[in-house]
C-alpha positions as CSV (number, residue, x, y, z in Angstrom):
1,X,-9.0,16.1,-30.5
2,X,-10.9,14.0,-28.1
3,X,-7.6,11.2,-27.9
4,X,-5.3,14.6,-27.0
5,X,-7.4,15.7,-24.2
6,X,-7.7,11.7,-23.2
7,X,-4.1,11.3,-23.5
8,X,-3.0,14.5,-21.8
9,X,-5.5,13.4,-18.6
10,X,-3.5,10.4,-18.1
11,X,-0.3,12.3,-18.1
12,X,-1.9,14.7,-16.0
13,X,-2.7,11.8,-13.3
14,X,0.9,9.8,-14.0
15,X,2.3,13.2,-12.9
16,X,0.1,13.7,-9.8
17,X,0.2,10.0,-8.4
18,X,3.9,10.2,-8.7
19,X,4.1,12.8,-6.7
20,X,2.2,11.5,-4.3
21,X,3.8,8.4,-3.8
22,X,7.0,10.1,-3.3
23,X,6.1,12.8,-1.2
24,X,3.4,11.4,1.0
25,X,6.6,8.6,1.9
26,X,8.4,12.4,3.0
27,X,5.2,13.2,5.0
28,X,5.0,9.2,6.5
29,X,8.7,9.3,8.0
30,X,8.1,13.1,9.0
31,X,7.3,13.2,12.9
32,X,9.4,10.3,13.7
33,X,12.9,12.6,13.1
34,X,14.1,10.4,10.5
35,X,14.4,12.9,8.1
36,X,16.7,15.3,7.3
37,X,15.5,18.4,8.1
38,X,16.5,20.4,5.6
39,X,13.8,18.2,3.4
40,X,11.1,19.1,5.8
41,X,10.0,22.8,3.8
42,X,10.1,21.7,0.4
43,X,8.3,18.7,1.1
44,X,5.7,20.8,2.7
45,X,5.5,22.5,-0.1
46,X,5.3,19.7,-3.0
47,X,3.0,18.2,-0.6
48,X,0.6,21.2,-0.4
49,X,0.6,21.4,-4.6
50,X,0.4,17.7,-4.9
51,X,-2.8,18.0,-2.8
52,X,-5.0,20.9,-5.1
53,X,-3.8,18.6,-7.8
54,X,-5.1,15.2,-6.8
55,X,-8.6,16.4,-5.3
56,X,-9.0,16.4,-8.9
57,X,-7.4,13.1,-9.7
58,X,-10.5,11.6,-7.3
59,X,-12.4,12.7,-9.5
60,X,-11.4,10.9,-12.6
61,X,-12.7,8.0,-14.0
62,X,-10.1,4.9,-14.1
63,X,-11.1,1.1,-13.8
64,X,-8.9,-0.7,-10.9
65,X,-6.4,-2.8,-12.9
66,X,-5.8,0.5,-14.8
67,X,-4.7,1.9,-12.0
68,X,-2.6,-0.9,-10.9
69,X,-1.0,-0.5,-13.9
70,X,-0.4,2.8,-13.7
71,X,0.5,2.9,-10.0
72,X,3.0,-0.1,-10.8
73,X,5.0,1.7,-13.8
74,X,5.0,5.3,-10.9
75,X,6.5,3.1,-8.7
76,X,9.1,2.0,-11.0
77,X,9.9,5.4,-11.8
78,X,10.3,6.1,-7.9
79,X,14.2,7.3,-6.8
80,X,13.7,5.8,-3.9
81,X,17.7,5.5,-3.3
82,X,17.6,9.2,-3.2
83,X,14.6,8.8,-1.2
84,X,15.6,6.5,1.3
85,X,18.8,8.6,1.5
86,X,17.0,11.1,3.5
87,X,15.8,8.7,6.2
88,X,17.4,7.3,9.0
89,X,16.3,3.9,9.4
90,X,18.3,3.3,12.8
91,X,16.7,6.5,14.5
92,X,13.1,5.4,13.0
93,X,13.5,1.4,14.4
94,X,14.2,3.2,17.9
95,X,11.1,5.3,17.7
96,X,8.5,2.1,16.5
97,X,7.0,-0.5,19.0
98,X,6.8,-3.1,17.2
99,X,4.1,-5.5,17.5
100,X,4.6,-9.3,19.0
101,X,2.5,-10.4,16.0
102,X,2.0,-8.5,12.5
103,X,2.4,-5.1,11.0
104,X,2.6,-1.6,13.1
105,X,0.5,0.9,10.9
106,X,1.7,4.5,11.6
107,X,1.2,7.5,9.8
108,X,3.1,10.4,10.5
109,X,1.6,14.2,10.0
110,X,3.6,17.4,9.0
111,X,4.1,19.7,11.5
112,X,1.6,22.7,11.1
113,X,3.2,24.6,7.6
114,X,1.3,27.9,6.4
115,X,-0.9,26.1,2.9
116,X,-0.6,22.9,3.6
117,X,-3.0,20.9,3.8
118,X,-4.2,18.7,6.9
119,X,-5.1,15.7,5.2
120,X,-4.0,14.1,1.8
121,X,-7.1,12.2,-0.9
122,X,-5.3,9.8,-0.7
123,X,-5.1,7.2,2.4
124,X,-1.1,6.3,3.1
125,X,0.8,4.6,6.1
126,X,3.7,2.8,6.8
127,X,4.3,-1.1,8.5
128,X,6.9,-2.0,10.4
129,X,7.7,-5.8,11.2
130,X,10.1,-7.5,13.1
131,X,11.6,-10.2,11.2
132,X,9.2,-13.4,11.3
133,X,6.1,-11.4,11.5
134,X,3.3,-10.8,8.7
135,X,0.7,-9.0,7.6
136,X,-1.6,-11.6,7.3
137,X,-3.1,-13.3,4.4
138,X,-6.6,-11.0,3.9
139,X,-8.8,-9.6,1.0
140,X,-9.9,-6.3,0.6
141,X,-13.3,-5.1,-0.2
142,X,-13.9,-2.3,-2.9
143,X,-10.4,-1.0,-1.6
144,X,-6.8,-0.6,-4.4
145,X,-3.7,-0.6,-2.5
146,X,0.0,-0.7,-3.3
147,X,2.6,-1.7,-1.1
148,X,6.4,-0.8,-2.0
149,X,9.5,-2.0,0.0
150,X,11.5,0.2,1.9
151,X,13.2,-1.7,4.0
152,X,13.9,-6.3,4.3
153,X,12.8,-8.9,2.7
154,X,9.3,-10.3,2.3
155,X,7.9,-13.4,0.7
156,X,5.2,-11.9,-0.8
157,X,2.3,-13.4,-2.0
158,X,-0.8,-12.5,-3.9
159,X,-3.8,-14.3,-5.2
160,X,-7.0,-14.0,-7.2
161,X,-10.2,-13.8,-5.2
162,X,-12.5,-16.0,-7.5
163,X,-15.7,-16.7,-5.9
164,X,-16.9,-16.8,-2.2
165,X,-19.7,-17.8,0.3
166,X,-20.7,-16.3,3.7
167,X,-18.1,-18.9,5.2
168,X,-15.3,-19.2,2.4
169,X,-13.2,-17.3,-0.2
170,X,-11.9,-19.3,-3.3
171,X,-8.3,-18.0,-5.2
172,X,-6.2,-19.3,-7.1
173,X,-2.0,-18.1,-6.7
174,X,-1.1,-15.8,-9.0
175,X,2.5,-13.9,-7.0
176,X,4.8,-15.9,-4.8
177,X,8.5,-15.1,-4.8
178,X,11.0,-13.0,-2.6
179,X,10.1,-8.5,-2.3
180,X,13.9,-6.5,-1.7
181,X,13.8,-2.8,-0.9
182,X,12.3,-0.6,-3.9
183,X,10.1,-4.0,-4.8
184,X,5.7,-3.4,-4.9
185,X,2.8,-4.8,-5.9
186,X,-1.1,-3.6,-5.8
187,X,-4.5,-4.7,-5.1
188,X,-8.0,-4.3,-6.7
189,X,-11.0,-6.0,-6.7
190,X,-10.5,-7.3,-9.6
191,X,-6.9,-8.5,-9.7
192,X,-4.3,-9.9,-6.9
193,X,-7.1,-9.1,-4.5
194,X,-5.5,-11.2,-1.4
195,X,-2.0,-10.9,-0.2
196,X,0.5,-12.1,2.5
197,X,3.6,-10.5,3.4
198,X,6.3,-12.1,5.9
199,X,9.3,-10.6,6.6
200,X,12.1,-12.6,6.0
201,X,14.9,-10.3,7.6
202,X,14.3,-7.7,9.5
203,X,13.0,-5.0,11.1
204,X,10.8,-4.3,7.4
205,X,9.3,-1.6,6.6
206,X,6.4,-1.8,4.2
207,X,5.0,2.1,2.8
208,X,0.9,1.5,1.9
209,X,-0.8,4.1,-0.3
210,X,-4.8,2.9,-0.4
211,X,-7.8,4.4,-2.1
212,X,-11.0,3.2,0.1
213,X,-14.8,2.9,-1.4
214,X,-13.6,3.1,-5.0
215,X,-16.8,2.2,-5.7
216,X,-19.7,4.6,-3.9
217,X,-22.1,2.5,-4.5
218,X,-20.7,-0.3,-2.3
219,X,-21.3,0.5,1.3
220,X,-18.1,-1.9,2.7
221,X,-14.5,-1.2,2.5
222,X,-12.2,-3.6,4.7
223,X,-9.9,-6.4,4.8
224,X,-11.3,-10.0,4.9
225,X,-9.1,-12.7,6.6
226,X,-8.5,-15.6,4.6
227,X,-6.7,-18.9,5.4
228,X,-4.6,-19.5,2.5
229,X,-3.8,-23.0,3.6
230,X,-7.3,-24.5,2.8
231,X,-9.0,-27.3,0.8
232,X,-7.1,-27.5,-2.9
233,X,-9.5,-27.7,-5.2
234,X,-9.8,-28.0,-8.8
235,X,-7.9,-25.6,-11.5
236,X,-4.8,-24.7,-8.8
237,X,-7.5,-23.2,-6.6
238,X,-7.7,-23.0,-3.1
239,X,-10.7,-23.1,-1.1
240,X,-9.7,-20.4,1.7
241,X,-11.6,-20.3,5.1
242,X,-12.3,-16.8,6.4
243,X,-11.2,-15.7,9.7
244,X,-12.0,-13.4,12.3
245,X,-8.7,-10.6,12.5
246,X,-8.0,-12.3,15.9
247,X,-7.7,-15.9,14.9
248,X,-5.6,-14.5,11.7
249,X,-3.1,-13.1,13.9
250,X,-2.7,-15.7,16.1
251,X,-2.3,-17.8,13.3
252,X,0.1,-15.7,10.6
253,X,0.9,-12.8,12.4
C-alpha cells in the first residue's frame, strides 16, 4: 500500500511539472504579442490549476538528480511543435534588445485574468542571444535548472563541479556536442552543475525553468563564474578559475 501511494505521488508530480513546463513557456512569450490570442484564456486557465497544484509539488521530497531525471523524460514528452506553433518568432526578435554580450533574461506576465495567480512556485524566463553570444560558463549554488531549446543552435556544454577553493572550481566534462530546437539539459548540485551555451546561429532563444534554495538550510543560491579554459589536471579534470560576472562577460559573453 505504501509503494501505491509512493508511486501515485510521482505521477502526481510528472503530471504537474509537465504542465508547468508547457504552460509557463505560454505565460513567458505572453506580453510580447507573439502568441496567438486565441491561446491567451485557456492558458490562463491551465496556468491558474497548474499553480494550486504545484504549491504542493514544493513541498515534496525529491533528491536533485531525481528531478533531473524526471524533468528530462517531461521535456521529452513536450509538443513543443505544437507549441512553438503558437508563437511568432519574427514579431518576438523585433520586440527583444538584445544584449552586445550574453543572454537577455525576460519573463513575461499574464495580463490580469480573474483566478489566476500573480506568481508561479516555480522560477521561469526566457534568453535571447544573437548568434556568437553565450551565456557564460558558470556554476550554480544549491539552485536545479533546465534549459530547453526553442529556437538556434547551441554548443552546449556541461561539467561536473568536483571540488573547489575560495579562488578555484575543479570539473571534469561530462556534455559537449551541438543543442537544435526541442533539445535540454538540467543542472543540480550534484550533477552537470556548470554549463556554457553559445549560439551557433541565430537569434536563439533558450526557455529556463529554475528551482532556487533547494536546500533551506543553505543560505546562497547564485551562479558562480568559472573559466573553463584552466589548468588540466589529472583524471580529464580541469582546474577552473572563478570570475567575477564582469570579467566572464567580457570574456565568453
Amino acid at each position: 500500500m505504501q509503494e501505491q501511494r509512493t508511486e501515485d505521488r510521482r505521477g502526481f508530480g510528472k503530471q504537474v511539472l509537465g504542465a508547468l513546463l508547457t504552460y509557463s513557456m505560454l505565460e513567458t512569450v505572453m506580453a510580447s504579442g507573439a502568441i496567438a490570442e486565441t491561446v491567451k484564456p485557456i492558458a490562463a486557465k491551465w496556468l491558474a490549476d497548474v499553480n494550486r497544484m504545484s504549491v504542493d509539488l514544493k513541498g515534496q521530497k525529491l533528491k536533485q538528480t531525481e528531478w533531473q531525471i524526471q524533468v528530462e523524460q517531461l521535456f521529452s514528452q513536450v509538443n513543443l511543435s505544437e507549441f512553438l506553433s503558437f508563437v511568432d518568432f519574427e514579431k518576438l526578435i523585433k520586440t527583444v534588445q538584445f544584449r552586445d554580450r550574453g543572454e537577455k533574461s525576460f519573463r513575461a506576465t499574464f495580463p490580469k485574468v480573474e483566478g489566476l495567480p500573480t506568481d508561479l512556485v516555480f522560477g521561469h524566463q526566457m534568453f535571447a542571444l544573437r548568434k556568437g553570444r553565450s551565456v557564460v560558463p558558470h556554476g550554480h549554488n544549491n539552485m536545479a535548472t533546465s534549459f530547453l531549446i526553442l529556437q538556434g543552435d547551441f554548443e552546449g556544454k556541461h561539467y561536473d563541479r568536483l571540488d573547489e577553493t575560495d579562488d578555484h572550481m575543479i570539473i571534469r566534462p561530462t556534455i559537449d556536442r551541438r543543442f537544435g530546437r526541442g533539445d535540454y539539459s538540467t543542472v543540480s548540485d550534484h550533477k552537470d552543475n556548470v554549463h556554457w551555451f553559445k549560439a551557433t546561429s541565430g537569434p536563439g532563444f533558450i526557455f529556463n525553468i529554475h528551482v532556487l534554495n533547494v536546500d533551506p538550510q543553505i543560505k546562497r543560491s547564485g551562479r558562480v563564474y568559472v573559466d573553463p579554459a584552466g589548468e588540466k589536471i589529472s583524471g580529464g579534470r580541469i582546474k577552473a578559475e572563478k570570475m567575477k560576472s564582469a570579467d566572464a562577460f567580457r570574456r565568453y559573453g
